[in-house]
N, C-alpha and C positions, 0 to 999 in steps of 0.2 A: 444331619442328612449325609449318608455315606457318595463319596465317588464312584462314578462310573465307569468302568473299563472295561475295554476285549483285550485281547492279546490273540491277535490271529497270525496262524502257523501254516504252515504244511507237512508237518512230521518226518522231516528230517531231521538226523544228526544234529545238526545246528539249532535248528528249531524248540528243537528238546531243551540242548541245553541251556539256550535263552528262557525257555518256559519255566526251568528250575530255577534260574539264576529271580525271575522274576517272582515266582511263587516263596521266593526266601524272602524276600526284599520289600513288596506291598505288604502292610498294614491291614489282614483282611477284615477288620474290624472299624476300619475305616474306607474300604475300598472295595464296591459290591465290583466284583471279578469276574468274564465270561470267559474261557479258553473256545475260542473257535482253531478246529482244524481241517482248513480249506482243500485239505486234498479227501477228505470223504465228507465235506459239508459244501461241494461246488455251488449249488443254489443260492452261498451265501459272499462268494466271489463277490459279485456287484456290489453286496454291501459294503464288504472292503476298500472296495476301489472310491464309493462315493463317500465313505470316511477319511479319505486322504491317503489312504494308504497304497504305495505304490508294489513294494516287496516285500516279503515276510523272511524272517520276523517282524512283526510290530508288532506295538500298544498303542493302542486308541486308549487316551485320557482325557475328558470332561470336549469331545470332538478333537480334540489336538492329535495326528498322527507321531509316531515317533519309531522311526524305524532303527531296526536292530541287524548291524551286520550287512547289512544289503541283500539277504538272498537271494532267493526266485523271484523276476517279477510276476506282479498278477497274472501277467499274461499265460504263465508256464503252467497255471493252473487250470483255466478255463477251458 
């Protein structure tokens, strides 16, 4: 049974290049991967939020948040 993850953005600069650094780095063969980008997927904000995730970047892995860099919080999205 593969892992589950997001890795939710906003498409900045930043965000990129964590997106790349992470898309080198998982196992996608062991690791079922969703890229959400909250600055044109807003409907899916709240799910970010009640994943744990405070700012983006992050990765949601198996529920567990893990933020990346600090960037925007949620809030600069909504």
């Amino acid at each position: 049974m593969k892992t589950s993850a997001k890795f939710y953005h906003a498409g900045c600069p930043v965000c990129l290049d964590a997106e790349k650094v992470v898309l080198a780095y998982l196992d996608r063969s062991k690791v079922d991967l969703e890229i959400v980008h909250l600055g044109s997927a807003k409907a899916r904000v709240a799910e970010a939020a009640a994943a744990g995730v405070a700012s983006v970047p992050a990765l949601v892995i198996d529920g567990q948040a893990l933020h990346i860099n600090h960037g925007a919080p949620l809030s600069a999205l909504a």
